[in-house]
C-alpha positions as CSV (number, residue, x, y, z in Angstrom):
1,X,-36.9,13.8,-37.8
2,X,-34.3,12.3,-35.8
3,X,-33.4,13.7,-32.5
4,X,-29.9,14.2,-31.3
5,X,-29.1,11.5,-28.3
6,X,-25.5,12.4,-26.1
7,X,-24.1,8.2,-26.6
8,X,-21.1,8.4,-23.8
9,X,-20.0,5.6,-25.6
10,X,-19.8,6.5,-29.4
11,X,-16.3,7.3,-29.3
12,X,-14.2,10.8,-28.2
13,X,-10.3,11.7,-27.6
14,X,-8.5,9.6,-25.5
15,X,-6.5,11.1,-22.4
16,X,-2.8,11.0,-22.9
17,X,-1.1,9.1,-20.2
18,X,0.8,12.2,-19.1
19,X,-2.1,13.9,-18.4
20,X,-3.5,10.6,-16.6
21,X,-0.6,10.7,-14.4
22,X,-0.1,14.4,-13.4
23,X,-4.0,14.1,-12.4
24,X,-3.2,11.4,-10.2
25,X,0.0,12.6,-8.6
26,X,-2.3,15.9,-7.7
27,X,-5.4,13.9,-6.3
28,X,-2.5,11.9,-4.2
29,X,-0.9,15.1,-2.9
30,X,-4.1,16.4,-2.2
31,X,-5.0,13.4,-0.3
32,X,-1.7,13.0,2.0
33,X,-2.4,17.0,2.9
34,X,-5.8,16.8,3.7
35,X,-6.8,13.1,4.8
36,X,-3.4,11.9,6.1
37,X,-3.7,9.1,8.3
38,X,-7.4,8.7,7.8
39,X,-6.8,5.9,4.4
40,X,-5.0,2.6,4.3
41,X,-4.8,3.2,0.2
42,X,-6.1,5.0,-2.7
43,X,-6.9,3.7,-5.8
44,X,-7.5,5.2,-8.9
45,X,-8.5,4.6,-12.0
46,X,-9.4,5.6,-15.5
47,X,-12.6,4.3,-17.2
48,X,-13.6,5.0,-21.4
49,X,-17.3,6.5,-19.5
């Protein structure tokens, strides 16, 4: 009997950009609110994990 194994890396949905960059723009806003002054940059990206 074969057992059922989560593979992170077996496939899925891809994130539309849109999405991608609205996330951003809200993690950047949140960042110059909160922590302004304490960064030199922030970067962010998007891995397929």
């Amino acid at each position: 009997m074969r057992t059922w194994v989560n593979d992170p890396h077996s496939g899925g949905v891809k994130i539309p950009d849109n999405v991608k960059q609205r996330t951003k723009q809200r993690i950047l806003a949140y960042a110059e609110q909160h922590y302004s002054g304490k960064y030199i940059r922030i970067d962010l990206t998007s891995s397929p994990v």
